[in-house]
PADREN-565831 format. One record per residue (C-alpha): x, y, z; residue in three letters. Coordinates in steps of 0.001 Angstrom, whole numbers, padded with zeros to 6 digits, always signed. Example, Ala and Ser with C-alpha at 12.3 -4.5 7.8 and 13.67 -1.06 7.14 Angstrom:
BEGIN
+012300-004500+007800ALA/+013670-001060+007140SER/
// end
This chain:
BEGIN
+000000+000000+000000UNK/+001384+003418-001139UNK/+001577+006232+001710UNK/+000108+009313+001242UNK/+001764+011926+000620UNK/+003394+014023+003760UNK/+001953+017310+004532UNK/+004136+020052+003756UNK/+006560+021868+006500UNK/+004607+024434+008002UNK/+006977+027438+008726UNK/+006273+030590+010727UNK/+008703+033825+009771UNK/+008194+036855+012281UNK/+009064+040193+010397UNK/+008150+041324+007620UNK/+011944+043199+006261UNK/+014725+041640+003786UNK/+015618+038733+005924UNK/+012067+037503+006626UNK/+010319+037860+003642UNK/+013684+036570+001828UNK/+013584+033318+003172UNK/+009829+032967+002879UNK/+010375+033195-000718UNK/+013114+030863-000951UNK/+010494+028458+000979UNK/+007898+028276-001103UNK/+009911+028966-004454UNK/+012346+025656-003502UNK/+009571+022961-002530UNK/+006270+022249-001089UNK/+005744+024657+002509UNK/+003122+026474+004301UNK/+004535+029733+005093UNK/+003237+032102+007065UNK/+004971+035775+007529UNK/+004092+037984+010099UNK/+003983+041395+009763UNK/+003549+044383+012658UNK/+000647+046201+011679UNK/+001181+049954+010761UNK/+002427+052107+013708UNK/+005830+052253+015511UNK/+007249+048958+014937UNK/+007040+049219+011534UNK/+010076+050353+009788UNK/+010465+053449+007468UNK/+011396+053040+004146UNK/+014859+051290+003910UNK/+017927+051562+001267UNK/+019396+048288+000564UNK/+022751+047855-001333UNK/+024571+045107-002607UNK/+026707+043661-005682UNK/+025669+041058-007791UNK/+026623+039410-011733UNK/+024046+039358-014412UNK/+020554+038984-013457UNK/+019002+038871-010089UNK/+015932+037300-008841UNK/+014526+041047-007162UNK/+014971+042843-010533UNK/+011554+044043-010765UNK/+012153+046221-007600UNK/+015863+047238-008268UNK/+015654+051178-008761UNK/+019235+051602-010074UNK/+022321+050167-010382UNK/+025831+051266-011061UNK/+028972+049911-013264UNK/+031454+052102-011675UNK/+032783+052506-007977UNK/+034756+055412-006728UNK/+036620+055880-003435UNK/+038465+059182-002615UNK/+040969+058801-000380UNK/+041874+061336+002653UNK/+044263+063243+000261UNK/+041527+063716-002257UNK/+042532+061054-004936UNK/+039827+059450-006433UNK/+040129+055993-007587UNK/+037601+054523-010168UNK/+036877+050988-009820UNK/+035576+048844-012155UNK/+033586+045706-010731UNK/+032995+044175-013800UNK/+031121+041265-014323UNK/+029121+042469-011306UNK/+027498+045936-010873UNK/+025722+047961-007508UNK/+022481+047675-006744UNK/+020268+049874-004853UNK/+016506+048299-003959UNK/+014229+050361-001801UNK/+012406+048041+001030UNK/+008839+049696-000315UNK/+009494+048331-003586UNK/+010808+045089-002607UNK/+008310+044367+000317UNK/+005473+044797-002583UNK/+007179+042138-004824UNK/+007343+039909-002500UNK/+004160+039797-000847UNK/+002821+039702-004018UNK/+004806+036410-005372UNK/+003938+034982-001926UNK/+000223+035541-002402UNK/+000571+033508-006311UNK/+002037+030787-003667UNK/+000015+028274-002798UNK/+001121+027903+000943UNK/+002522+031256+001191UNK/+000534+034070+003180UNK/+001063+036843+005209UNK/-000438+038353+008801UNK/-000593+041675+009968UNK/+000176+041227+013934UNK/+002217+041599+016858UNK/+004414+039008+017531UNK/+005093+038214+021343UNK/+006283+034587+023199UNK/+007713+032186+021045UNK/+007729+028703+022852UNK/+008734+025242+022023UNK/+006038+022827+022129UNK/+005216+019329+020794UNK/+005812+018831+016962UNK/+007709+022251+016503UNK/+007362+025707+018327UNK/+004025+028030+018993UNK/+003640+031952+018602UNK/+001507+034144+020718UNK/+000540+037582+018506UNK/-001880+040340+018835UNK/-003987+041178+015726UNK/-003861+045150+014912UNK/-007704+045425+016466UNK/-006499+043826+019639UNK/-007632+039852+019054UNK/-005139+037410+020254UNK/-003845+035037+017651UNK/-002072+031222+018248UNK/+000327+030296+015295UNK/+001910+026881+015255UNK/+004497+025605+012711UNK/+007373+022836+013141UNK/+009921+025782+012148UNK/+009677+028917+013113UNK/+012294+031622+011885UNK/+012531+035259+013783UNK/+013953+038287+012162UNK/+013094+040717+015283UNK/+015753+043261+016600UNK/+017117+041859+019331UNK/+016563+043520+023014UNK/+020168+042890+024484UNK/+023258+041860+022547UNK/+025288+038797+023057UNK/+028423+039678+024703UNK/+031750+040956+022663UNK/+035216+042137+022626UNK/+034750+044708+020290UNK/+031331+046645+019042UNK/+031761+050057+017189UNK/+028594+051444+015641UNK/+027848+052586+011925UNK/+025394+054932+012120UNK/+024618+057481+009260UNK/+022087+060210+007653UNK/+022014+060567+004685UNK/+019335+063072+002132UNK/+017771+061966-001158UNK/+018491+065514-002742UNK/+017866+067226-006068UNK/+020212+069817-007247UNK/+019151+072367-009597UNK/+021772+071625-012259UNK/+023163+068190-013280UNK/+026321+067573-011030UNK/+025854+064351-010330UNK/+027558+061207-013555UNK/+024918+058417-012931UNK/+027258+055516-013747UNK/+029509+055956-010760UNK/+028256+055241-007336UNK/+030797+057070-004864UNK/+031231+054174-002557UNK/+033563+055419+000334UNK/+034276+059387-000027UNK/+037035+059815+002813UNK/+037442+063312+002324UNK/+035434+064697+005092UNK/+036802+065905+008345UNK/+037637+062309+010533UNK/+036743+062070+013974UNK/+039143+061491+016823UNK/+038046+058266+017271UNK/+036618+055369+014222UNK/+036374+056697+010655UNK/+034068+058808+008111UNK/+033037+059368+005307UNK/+030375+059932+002189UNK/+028471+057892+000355UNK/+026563+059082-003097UNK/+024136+057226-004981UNK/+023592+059090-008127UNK/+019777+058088-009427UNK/+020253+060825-012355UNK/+022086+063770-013400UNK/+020544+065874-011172UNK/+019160+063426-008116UNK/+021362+061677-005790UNK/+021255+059868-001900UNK/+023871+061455-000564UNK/+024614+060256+002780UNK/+027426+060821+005905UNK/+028531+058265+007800UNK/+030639+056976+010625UNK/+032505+054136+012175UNK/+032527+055309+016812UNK/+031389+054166+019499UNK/+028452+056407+019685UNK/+026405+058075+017830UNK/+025934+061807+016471UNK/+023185+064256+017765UNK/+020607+065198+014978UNK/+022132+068721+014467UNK/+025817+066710+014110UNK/+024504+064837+011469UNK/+023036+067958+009812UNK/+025787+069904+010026UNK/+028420+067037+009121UNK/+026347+066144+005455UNK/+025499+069736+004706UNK/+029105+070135+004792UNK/+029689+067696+002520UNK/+027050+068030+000113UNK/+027780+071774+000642UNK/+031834+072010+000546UNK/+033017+068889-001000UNK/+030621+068080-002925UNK/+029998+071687-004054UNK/+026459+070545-005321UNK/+025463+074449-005051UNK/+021697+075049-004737UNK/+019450+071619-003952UNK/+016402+070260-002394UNK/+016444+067754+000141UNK/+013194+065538-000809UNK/+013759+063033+001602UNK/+016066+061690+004833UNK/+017272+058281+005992UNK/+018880+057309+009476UNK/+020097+054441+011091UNK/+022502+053028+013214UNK/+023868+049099+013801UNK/+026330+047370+015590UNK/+029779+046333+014266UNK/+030306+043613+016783UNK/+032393+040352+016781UNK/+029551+038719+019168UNK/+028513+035849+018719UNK/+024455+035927+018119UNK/+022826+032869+018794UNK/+021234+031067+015569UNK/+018337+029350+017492UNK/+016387+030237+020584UNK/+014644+027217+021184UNK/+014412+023186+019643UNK/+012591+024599+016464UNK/+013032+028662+016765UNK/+016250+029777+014943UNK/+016953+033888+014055UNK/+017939+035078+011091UNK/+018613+038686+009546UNK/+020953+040888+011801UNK/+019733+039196+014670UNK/+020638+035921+013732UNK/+024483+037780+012670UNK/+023849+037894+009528UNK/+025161+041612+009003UNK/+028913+041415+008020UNK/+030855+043245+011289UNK/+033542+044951+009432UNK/+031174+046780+006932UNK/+027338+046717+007730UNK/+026071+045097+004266UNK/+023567+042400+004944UNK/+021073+042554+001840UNK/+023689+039803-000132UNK/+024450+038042+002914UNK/+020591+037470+003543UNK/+020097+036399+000377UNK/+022495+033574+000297UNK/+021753+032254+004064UNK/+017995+032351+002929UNK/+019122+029229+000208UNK/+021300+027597+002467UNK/+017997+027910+005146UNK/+016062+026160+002395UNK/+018025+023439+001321UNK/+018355+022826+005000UNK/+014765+022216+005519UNK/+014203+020560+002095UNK/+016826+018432+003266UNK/+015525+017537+006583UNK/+018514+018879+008429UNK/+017659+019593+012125UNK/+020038+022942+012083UNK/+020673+026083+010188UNK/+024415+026681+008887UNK/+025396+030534+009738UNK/+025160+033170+007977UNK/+029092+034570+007749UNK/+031531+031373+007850UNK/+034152+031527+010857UNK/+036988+032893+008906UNK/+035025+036124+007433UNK/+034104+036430+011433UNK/+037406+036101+013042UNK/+039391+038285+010048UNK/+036386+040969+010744UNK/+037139+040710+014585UNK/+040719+041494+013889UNK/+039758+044364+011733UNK/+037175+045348+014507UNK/+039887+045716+016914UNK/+042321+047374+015373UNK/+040258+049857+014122UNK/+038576+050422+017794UNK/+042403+050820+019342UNK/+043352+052994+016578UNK/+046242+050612+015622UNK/+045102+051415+011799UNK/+043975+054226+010260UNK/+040572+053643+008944UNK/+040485+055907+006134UNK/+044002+054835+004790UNK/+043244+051076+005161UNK/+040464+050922+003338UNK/+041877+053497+000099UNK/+044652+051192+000173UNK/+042601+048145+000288UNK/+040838+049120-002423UNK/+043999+050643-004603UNK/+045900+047472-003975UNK/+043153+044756-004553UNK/+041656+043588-007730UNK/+037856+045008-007215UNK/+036004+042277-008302UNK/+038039+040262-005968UNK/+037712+042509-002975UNK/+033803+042610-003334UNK/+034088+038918-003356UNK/+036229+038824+000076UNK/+034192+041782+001189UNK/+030941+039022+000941UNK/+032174+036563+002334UNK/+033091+034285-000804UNK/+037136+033834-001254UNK/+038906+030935-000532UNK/+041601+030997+002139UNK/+044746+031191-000539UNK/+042788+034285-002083UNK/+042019+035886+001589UNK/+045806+035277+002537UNK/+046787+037113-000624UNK/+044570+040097+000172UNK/+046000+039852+003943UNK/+049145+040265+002942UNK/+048427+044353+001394UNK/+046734+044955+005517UNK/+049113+046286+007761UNK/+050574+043170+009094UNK/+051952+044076+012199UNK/+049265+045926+013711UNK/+047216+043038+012049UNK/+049220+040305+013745UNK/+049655+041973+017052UNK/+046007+042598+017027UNK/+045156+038954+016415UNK/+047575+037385+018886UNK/+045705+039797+021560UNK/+042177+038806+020318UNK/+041707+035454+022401UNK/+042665+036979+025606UNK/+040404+039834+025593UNK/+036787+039098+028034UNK/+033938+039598+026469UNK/+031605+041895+027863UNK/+027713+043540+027437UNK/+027471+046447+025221UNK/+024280+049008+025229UNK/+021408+048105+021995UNK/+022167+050317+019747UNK/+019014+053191+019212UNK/+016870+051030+016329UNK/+018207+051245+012697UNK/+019067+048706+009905UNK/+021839+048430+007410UNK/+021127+050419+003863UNK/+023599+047561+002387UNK/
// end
């Protein structure tokens, strides 16, 4: 006698951003799942529109909600020399959350077990057969969710500890100038001439969405964040001064602010709740971009489950952690200079290699070889000191995502 067939995985995804709808998607485009994402309703805890950034060769599977992308990089370094970087076969990508939220839903409504709920998630618990989710609906019903998986993408409310945590916070102004000053091929990627602080690193950013419109943002590696009229002041300057865009509207503004921490964040919470997104550490420490990352640890979450595998690989592999704890360090004891490191990282490096290494996708020989143009003494130094240092609790960051 034939068995019927199983019933598909039921799956739970709490948050509604990149990471969770991501891996939704990857769930019911892969095999056979009832997914269910839930979303806040509207009010505070739903994010404002988001920037998201990220690299990628030939055609992507969120092209429909890419707004622009960019076949030149440029980096000027603290003495003003401006190095244009050719990527080629990938190019930069800039998708706005609205945009990609609405493709998304929509591909998971065509799904025949996917489906999303507007409500407020609160306790996750284990229980028998998988894990259960308590939520409030937005008119105040209470609603029980069960699924044998279930995958959170919710900010977490303390941080594991760690040796290191800098902040990169920014602001940054979608501005339109009133005559063309901006070349829409070339995305400025790291601008290091603005003034550096005593402590971390700055610098610009410019996305140039036409001749005349741009995202032109300021931001810093510290320990702390800016006040609202620092961040003002510090991008007017540099749209102002070094940009010299002369007269311009700002149409919109973007702020955030994440940690750059070697901690290590848990990847499950309970027998069948894991986390994923930047809570689950899938933000890369020693730059903030998360979008590509997410995308890739949404597959490998997939074939996981398709696979019946009781566990979730991570999101960054342990080399890519332990080189970015190094780099963590030695920018947080000022043993490098940021702004020099990183010019000369990118002057000395093949680009489409270092966007590979900066993902998280070189082999050891090739990371060795890129190694070897750091620093290697402050490097070294810093690395031998690394495993005696205590780990310790750092403050949550005030909320904010990662526009990469």
């Amino acid at each position: 006698m034939s068995r019927p067939p199983a019933e598909p995985p039921r799956v739970v995804v709490l948050g509604g951003g990149a990471a969770g709808l991501s891996l939704a998607h990857r769930l019911v485009e892969t095999g056979p799942a009832t997914v269910t994402v839930v979303e806040p309703p509207d009010g505070p805890l739903r994010p404002g529109e988001r920037t998201w950034c990220f690299w990628e060769e030939g055609t992507g599977d969120f092209d429909e909600a890419v707004e622009a992308t960019w076949p030149l990089l440029r980096v000027h370094g603290p003495d003003g020399g401006a190095l244009t970087l050719d990527p080629a076969p990938m190019r930069y990508r800039m998708i706005r959350s609205g945009a990609f939220e609405r493709l998304v839903r929509a591909r998971l409504a065509d799904a025949p077990g996917g489906r999303t709920v507007r409500a407020t998630a609160g306790a996750v618990r284990d229980v028998a057969g998988g894990a259960e989710v308590r939520c409030t609906t937005a008119d105040g019903r209470p609603l029980t969710l069960r699924a044998r998986h279930v995958f959170d993408s919710r900010p977490p409310t303390l941080l594991p500890p760690a040796r290191t945590q800098l902040l990169q916070h920014f602001r940054g102004w979608f501005v339109r100038t009133r005559t063309a000053r901006f070349d829409p091929a070339v995305a400025e990627l790291m601008d290091f001439r603005v003034p550096q602080p005593s402590h971390g690193l700055a610098f610009g950013y410019v996305l140039p969405l036409a001749e005349d419109r741009a995202l032109v943002e300021y931001t810093e590696f510290s320990r702390t964040p800016l006040t609202g009229t620092a961040y003002e002041a510090a991008l007017g300057h540099y749209a102002r001064e070094i940009l010299g865009l002369g007269g311009f509207d700002v149409e919109s503004a973007e702020q955030g602010v994440i940690p750059m921490t070697d901690a290590r964040f848990p990847r499950r919470t309970g027998a069948s709740v894991f986390r994923i997104g930047t809570a689950g550490g899938a933000t890369r420490p020693a730059t903030g971009y998360t979008f590509a990352a997410v995308q890739r640890h949404s597959r490998a979450v997939a074939a996981a489950l398709r696979e019946g595998r009781g566990t979730v690989p991570p999101p960054h592999g342990l080399r890519a952690r332990a080189m970015d704890a190094v780099l963590l360090r030695a920018l947080d004891t000022g043993r490098i200079d940021g702004s020099a490191f990183f010019t000369d990282l990118f002057r000395r490096t093949p680009t489409p290699l270092l966007l590979r290494f900066l993902d998280g996708t070189t082999s050891i020989r090739e990371e060795w070889g890129i190694g070897l143009r750091t620093p290697i003494g402050p490097m070294l130094r810093t690395a031998i000191e690394l495993p005696l240092l205590r780990r310790r609790a750092h403050p949550v960051p005030r909320a904010g995502e990662s526009r990469r």
